[in-house]
PDBQT receptor file of N, H, CA, C and O in Angstrom, charges set to zero:
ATOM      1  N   UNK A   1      23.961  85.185 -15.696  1.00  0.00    +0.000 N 
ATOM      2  CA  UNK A   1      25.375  85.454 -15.784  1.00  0.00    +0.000 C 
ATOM      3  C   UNK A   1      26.200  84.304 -15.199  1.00  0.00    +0.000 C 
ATOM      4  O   UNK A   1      27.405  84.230 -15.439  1.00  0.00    +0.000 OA
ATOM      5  N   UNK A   2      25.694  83.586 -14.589  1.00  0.00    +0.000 N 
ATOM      6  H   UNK A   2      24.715  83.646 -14.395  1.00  0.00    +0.000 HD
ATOM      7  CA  UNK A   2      26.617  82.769 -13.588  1.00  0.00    +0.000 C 
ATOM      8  C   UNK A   2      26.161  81.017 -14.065  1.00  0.00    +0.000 C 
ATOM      9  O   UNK A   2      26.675  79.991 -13.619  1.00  0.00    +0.000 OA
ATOM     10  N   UNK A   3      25.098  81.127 -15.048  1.00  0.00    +0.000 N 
ATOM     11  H   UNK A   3      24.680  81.960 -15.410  1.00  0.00    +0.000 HD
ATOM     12  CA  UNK A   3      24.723  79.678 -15.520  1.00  0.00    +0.000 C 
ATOM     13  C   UNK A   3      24.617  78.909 -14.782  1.00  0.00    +0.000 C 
ATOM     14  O   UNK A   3      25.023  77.781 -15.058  1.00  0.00    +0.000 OA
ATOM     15  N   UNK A   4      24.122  79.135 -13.724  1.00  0.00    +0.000 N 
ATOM     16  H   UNK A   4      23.792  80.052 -13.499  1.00  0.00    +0.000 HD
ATOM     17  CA  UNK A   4      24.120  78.161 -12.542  1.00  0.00    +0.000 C 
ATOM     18  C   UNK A   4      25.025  77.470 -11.710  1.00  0.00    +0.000 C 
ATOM     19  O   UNK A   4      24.871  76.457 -11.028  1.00  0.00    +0.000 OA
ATOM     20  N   UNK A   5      26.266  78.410 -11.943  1.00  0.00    +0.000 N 
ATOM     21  H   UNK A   5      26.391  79.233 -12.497  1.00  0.00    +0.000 HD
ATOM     22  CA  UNK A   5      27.597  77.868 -11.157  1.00  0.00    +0.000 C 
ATOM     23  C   UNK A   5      27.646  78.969 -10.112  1.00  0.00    +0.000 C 
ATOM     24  O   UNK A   5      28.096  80.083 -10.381  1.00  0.00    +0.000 OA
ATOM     25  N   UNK A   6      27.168  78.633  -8.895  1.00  0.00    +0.000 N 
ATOM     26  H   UNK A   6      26.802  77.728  -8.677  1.00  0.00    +0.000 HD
ATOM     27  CA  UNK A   6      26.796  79.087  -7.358  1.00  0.00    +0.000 C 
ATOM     28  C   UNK A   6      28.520  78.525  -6.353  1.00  0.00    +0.000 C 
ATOM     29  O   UNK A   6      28.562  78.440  -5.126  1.00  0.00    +0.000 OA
ATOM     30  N   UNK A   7      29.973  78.167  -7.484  1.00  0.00    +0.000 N 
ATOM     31  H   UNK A   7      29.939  78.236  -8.481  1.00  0.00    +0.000 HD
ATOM     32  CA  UNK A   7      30.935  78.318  -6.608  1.00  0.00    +0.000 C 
ATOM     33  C   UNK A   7      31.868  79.357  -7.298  1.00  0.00    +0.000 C 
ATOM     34  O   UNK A   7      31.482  79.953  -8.303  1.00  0.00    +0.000 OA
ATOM     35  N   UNK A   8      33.368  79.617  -6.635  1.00  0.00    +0.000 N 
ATOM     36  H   UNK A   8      33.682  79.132  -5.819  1.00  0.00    +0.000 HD
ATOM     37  CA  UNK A   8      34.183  80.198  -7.333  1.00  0.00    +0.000 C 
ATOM     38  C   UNK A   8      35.341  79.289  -6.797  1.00  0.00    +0.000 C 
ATOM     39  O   UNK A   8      35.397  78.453  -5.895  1.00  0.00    +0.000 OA
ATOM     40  N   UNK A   9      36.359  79.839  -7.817  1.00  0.00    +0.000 N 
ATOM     41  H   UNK A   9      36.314  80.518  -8.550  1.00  0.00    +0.000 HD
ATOM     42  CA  UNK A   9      37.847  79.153  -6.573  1.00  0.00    +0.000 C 
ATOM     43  C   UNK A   9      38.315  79.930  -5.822  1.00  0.00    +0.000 C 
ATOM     44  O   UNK A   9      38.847  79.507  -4.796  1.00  0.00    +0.000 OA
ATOM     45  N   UNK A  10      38.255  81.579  -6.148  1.00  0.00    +0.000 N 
ATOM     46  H   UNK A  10      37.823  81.923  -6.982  1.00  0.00    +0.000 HD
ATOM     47  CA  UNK A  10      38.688  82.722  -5.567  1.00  0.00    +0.000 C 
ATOM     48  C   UNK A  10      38.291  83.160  -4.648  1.00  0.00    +0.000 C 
ATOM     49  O   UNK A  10      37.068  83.093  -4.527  1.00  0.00    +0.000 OA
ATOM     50  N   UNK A  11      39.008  83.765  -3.637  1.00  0.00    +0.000 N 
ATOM     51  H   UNK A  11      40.002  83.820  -3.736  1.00  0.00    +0.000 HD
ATOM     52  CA  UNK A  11      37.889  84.817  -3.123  1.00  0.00    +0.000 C 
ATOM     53  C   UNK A  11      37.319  86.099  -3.999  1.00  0.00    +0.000 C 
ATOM     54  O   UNK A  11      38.048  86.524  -4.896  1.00  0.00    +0.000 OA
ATOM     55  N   UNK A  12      35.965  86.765  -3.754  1.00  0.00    +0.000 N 
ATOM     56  H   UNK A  12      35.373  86.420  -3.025  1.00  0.00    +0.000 HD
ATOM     57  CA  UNK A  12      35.710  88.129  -4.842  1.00  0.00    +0.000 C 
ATOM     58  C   UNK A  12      35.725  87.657  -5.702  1.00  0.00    +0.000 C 
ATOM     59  O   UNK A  12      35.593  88.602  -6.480  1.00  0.00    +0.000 OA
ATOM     60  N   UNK A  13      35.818  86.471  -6.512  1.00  0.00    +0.000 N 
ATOM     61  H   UNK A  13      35.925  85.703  -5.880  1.00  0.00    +0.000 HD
ATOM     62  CA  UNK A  13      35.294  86.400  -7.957  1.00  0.00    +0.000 C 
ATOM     63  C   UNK A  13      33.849  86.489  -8.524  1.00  0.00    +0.000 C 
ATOM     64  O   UNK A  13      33.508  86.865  -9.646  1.00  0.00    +0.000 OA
ATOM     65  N   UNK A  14      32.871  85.943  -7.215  1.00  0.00    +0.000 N 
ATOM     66  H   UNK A  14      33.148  85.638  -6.304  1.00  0.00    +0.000 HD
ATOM     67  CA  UNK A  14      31.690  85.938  -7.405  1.00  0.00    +0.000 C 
ATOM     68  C   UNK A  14      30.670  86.491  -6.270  1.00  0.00    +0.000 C 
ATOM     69  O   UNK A  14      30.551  85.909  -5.192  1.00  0.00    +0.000 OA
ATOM     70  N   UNK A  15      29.891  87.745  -6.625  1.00  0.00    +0.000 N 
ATOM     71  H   UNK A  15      29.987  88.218  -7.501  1.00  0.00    +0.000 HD
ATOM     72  CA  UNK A  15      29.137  86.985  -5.010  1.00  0.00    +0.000 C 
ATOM     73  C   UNK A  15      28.036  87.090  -5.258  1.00  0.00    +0.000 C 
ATOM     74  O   UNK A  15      27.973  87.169  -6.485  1.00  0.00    +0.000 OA
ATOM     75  N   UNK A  16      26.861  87.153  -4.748  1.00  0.00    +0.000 N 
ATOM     76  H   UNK A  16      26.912  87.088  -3.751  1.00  0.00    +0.000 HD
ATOM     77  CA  UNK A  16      25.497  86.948  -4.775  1.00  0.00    +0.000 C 
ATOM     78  C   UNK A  16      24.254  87.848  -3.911  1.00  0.00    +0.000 C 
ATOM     79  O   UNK A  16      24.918  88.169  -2.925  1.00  0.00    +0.000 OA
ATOM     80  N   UNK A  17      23.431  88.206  -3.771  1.00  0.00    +0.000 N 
ATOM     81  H   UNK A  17      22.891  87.945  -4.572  1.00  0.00    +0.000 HD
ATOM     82  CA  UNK A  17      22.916  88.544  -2.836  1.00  0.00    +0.000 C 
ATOM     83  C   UNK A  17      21.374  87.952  -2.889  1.00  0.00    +0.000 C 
ATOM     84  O   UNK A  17      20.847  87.397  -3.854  1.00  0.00    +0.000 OA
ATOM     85  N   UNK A  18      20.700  88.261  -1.394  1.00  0.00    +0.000 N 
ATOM     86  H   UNK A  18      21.128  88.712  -0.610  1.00  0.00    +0.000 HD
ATOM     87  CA  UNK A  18      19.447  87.731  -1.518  1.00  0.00    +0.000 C 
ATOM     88  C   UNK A  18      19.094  88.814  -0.569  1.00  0.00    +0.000 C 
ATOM     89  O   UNK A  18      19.810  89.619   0.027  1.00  0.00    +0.000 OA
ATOM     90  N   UNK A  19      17.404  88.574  -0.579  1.00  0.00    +0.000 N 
ATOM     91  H   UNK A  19      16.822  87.920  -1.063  1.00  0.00    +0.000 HD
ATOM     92  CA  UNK A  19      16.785  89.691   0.278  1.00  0.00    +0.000 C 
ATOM     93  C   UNK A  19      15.559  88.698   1.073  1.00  0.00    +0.000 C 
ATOM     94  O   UNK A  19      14.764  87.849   0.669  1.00  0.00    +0.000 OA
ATOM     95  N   UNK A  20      15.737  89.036   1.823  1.00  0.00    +0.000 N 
ATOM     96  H   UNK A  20      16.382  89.725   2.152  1.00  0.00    +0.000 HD
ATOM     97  CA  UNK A  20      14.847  88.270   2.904  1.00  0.00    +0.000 C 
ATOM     98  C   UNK A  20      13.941  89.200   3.587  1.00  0.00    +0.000 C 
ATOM     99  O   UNK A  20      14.377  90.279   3.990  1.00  0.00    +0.000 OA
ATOM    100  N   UNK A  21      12.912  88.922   3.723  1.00  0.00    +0.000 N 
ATOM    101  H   UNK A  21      12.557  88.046   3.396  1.00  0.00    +0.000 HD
ATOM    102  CA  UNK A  21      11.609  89.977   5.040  1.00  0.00    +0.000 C 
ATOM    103  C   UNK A  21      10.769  89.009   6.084  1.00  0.00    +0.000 C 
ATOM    104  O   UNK A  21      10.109  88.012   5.789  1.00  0.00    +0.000 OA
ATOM    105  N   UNK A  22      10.958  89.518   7.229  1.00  0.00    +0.000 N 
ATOM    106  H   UNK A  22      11.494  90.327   7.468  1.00  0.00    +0.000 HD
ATOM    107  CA  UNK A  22      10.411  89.005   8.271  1.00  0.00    +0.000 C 
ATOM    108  C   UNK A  22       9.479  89.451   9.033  1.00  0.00    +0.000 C 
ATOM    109  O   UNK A  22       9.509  90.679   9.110  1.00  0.00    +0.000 OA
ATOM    110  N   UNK A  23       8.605  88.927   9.669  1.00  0.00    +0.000 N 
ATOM    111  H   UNK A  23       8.580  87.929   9.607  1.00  0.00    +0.000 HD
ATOM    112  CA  UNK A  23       7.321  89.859  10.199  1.00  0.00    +0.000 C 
ATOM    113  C   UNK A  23       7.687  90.351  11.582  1.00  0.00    +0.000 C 
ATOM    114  O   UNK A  23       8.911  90.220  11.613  1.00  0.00    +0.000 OA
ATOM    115  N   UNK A  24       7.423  90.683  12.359  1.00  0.00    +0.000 N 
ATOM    116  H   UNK A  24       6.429  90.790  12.334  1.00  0.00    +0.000 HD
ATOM    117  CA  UNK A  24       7.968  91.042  13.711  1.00  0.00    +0.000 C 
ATOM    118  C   UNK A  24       6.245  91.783  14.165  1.00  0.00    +0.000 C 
ATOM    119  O   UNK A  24       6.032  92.974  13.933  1.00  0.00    +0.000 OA
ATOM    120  N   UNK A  25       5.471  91.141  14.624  1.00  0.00    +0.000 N 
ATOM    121  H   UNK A  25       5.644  90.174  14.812  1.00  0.00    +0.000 HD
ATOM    122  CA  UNK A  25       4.133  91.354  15.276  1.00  0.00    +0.000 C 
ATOM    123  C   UNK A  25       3.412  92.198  13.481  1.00  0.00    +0.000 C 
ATOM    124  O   UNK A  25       3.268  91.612  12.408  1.00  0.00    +0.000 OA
ATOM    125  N   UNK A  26       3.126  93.613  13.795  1.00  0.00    +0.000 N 
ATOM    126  H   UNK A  26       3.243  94.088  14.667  1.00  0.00    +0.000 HD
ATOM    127  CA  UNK A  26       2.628  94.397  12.757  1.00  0.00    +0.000 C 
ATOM    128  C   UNK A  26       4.059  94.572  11.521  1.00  0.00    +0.000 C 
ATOM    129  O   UNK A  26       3.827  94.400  10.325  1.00  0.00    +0.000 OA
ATOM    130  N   UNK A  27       4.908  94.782  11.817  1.00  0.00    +0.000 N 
ATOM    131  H   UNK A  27       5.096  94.922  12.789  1.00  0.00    +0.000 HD
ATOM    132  CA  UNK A  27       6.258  95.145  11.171  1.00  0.00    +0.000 C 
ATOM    133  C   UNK A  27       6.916  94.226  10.560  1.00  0.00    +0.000 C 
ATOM    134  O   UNK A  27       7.157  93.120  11.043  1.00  0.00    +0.000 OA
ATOM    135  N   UNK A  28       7.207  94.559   9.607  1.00  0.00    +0.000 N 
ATOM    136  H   UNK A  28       7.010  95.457   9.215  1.00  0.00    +0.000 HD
ATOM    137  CA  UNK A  28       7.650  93.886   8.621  1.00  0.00    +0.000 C 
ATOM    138  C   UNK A  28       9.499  94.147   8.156  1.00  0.00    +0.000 C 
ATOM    139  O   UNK A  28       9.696  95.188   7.528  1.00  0.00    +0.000 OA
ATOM    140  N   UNK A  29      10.522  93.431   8.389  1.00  0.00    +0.000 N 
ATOM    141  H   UNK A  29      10.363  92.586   8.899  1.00  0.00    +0.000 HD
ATOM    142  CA  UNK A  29      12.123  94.100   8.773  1.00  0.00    +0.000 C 
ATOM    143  C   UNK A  29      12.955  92.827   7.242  1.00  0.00    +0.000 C 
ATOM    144  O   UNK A  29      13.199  91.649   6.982  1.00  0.00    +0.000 OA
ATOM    145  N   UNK A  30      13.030  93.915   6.821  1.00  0.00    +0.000 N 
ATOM    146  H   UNK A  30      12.832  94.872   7.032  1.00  0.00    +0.000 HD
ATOM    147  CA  UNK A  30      14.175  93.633   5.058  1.00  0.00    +0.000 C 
ATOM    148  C   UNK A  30      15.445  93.061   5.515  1.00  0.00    +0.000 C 
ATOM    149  O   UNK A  30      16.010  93.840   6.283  1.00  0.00    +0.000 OA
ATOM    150  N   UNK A  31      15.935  92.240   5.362  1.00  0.00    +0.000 N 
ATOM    151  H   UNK A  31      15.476  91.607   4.738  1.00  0.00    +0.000 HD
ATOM    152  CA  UNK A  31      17.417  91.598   5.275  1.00  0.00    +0.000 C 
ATOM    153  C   UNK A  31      17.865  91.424   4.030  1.00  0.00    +0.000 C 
ATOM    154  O   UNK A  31      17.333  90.500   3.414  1.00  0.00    +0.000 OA
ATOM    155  N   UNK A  32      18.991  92.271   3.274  1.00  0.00    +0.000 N 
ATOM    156  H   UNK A  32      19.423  93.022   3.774  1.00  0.00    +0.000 HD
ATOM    157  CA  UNK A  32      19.407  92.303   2.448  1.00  0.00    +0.000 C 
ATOM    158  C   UNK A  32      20.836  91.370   2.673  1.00  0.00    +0.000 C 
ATOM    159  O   UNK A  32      21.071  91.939   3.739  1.00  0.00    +0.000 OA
ATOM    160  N   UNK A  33      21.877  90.496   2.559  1.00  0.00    +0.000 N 
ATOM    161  H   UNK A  33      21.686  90.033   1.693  1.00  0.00    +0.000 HD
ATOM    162  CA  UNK A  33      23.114  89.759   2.806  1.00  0.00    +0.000 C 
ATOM    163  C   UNK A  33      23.850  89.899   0.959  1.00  0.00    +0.000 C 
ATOM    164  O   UNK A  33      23.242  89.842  -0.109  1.00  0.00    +0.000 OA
ATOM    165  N   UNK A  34      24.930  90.037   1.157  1.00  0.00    +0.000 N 
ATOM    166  H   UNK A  34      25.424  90.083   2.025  1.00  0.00    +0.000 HD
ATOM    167  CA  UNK A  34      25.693  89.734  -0.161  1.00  0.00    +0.000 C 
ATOM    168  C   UNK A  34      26.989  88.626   0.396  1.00  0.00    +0.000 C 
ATOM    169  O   UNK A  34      27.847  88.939   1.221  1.00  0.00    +0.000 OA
ATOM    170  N   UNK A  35      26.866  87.277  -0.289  1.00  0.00    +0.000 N 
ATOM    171  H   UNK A  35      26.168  87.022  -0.958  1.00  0.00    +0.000 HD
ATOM    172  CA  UNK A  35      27.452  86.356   0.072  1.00  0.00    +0.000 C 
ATOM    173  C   UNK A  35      28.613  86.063  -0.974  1.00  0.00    +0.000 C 
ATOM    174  O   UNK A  35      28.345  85.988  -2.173  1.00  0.00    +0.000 OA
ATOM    175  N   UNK A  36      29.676  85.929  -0.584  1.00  0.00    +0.000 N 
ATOM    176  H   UNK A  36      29.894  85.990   0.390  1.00  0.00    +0.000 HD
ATOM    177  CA  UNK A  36      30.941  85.687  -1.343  1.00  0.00    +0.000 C 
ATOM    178  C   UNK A  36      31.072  84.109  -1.792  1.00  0.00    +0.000 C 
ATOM    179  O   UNK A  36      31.338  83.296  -0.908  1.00  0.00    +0.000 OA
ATOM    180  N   UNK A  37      30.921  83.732  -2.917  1.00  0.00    +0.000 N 
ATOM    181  H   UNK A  37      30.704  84.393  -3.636  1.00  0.00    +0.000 HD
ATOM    182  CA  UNK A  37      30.650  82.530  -3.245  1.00  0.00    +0.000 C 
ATOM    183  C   UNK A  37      31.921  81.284  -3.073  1.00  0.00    +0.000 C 
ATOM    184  O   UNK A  37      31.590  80.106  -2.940  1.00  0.00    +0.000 OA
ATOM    185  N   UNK A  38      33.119  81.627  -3.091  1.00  0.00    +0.000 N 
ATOM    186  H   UNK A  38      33.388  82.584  -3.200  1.00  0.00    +0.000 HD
ATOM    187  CA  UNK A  38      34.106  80.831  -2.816  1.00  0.00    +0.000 C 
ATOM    188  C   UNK A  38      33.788  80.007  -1.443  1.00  0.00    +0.000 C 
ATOM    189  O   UNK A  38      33.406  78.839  -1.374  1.00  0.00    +0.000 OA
ATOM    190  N   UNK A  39      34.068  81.013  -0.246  1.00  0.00    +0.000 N 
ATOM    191  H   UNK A  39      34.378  81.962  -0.302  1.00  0.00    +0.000 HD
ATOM    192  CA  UNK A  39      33.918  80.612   0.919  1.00  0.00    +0.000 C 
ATOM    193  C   UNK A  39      32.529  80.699   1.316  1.00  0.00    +0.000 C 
ATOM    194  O   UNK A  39      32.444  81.008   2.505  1.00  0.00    +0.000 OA
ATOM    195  N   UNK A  40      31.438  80.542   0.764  1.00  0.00    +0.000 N 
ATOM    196  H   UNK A  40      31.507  80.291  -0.202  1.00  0.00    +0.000 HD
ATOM    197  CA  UNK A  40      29.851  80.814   1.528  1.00  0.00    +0.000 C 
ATOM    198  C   UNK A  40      29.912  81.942   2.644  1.00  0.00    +0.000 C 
ATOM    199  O   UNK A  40      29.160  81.809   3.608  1.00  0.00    +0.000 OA
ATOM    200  N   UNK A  41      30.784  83.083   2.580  1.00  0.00    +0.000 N 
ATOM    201  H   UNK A  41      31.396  83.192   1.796  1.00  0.00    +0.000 HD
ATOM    202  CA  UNK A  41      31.154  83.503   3.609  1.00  0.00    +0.000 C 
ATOM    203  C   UNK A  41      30.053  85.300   3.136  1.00  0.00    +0.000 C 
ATOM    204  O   UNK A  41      29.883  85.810   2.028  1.00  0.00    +0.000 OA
ATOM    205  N   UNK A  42      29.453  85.854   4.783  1.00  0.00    +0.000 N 
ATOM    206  H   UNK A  42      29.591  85.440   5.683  1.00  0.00    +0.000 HD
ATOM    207  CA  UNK A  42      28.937  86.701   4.321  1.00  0.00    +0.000 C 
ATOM    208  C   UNK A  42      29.904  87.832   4.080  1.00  0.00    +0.000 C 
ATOM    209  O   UNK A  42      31.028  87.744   4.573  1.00  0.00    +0.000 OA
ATOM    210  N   UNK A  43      29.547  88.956   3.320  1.00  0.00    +0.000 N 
ATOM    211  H   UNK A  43      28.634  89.028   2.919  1.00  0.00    +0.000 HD
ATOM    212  CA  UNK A  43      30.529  89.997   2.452  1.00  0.00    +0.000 C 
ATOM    213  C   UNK A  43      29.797  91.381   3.223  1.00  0.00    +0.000 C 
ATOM    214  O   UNK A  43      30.402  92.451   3.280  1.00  0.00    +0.000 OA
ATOM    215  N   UNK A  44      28.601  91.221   3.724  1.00  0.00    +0.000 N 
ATOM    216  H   UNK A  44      28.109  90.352   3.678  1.00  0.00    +0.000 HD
ATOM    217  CA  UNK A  44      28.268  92.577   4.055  1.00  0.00    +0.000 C 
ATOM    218  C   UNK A  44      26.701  92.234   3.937  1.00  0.00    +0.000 C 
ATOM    219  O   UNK A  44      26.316  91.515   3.015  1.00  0.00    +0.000 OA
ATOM    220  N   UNK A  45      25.628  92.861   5.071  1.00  0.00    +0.000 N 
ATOM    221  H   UNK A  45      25.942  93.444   5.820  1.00  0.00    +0.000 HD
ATOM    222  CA  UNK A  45      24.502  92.991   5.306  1.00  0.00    +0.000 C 
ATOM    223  C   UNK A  45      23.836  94.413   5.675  1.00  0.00    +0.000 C 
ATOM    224  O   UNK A  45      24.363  95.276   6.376  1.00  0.00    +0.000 OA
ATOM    225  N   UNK A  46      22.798  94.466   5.170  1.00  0.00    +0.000 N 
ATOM    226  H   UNK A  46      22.370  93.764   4.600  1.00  0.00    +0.000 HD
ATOM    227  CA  UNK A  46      22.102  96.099   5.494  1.00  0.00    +0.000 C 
ATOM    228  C   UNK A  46      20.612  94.981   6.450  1.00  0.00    +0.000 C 
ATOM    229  O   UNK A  46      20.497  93.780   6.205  1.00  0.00    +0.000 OA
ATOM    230  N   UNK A  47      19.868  95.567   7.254  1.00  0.00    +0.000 N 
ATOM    231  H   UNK A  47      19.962  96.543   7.453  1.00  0.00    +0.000 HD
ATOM    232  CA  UNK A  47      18.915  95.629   7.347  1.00  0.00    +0.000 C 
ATOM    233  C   UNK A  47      18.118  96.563   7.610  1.00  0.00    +0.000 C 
ATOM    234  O   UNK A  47      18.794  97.520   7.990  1.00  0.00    +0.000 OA
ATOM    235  N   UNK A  48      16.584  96.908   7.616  1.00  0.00    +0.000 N 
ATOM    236  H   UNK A  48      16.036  96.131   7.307  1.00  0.00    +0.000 HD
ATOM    237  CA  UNK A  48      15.800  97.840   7.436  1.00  0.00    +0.000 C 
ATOM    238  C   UNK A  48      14.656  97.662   7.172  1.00  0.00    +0.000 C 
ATOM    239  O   UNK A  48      14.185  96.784   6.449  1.00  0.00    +0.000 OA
ATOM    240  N   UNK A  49      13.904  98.815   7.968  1.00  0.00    +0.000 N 
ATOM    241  H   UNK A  49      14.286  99.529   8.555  1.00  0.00    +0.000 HD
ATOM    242  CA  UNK A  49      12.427  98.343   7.599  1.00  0.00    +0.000 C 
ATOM    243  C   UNK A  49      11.902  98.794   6.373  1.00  0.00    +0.000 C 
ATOM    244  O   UNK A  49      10.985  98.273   5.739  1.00  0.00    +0.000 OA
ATOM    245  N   UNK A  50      12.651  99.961   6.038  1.00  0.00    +0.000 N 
ATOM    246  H   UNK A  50      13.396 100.385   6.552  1.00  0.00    +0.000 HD
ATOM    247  CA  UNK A  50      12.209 100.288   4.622  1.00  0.00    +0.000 C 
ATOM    248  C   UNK A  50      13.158  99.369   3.109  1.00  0.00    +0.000 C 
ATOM    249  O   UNK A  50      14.092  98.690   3.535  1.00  0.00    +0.000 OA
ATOM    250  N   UNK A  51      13.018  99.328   1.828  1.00  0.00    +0.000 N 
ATOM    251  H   UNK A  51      12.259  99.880   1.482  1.00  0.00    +0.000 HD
ATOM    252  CA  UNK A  51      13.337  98.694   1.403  1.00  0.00    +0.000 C 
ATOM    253  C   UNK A  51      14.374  99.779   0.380  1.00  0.00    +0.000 C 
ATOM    254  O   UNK A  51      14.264 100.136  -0.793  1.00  0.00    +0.000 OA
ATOM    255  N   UNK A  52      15.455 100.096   1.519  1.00  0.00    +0.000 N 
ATOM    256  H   UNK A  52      15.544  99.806   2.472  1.00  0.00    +0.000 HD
ATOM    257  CA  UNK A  52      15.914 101.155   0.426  1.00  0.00    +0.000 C 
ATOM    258  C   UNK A  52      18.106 101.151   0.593  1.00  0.00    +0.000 C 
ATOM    259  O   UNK A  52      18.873 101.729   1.363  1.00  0.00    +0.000 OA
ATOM    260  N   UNK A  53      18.294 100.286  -0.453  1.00  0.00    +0.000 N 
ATOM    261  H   UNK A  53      17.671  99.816  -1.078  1.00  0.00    +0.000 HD
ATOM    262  CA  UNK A  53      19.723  99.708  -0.458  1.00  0.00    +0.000 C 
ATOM    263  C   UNK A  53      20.437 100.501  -1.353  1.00  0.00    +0.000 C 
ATOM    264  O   UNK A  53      20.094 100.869  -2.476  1.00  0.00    +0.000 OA
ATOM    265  N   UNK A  54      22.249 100.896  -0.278  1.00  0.00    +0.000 N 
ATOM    266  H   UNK A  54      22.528 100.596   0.635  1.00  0.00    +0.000 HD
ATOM    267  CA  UNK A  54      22.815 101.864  -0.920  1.00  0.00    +0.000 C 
ATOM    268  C   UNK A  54      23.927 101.216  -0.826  1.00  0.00    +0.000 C 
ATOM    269  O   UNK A  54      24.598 101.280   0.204  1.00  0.00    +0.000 OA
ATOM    270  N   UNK A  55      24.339 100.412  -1.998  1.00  0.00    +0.000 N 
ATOM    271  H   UNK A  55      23.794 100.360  -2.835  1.00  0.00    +0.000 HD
ATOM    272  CA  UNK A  55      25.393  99.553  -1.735  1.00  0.00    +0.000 C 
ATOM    273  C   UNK A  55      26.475 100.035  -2.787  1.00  0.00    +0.000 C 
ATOM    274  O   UNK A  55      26.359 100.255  -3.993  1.00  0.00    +0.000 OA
ATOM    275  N   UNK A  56      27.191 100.097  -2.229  1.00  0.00    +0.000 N 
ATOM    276  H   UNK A  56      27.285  99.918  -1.249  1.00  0.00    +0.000 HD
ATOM    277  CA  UNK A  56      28.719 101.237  -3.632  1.00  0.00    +0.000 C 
ATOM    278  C   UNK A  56      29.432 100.097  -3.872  1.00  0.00    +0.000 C 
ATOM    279  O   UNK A  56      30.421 100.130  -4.605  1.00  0.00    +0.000 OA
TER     280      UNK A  56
């Protein structure tokens, strides 16, 4: 959708998300981030050990 254009001019025109997991000894902890592409600025983060995202 975005053809490889990772800016905007706006704010909220675009944003992105990624999911990240980290080990922590036996445990394993989900970082979900949704990043607003104008300003690289973050928009909102969940984390959790389970992998279960309720984003409205």
């Amino acid at each position: 959708m975005l053809k490889r254009k990772f800016t905007a001019d706006k704010p909220n025109q675009k944003w992105m998300t990624d999911i990240k997991q980290y080990r922590l000894g036996d445990q394993r902890l989900k970082l979900s981030a949704i990043k607003d592409l104008c300003g690289k600025d973050i928009v909102a983060f969940h984390m959790s050990r389970e992998m279960i995202l309720n984003w409205y």
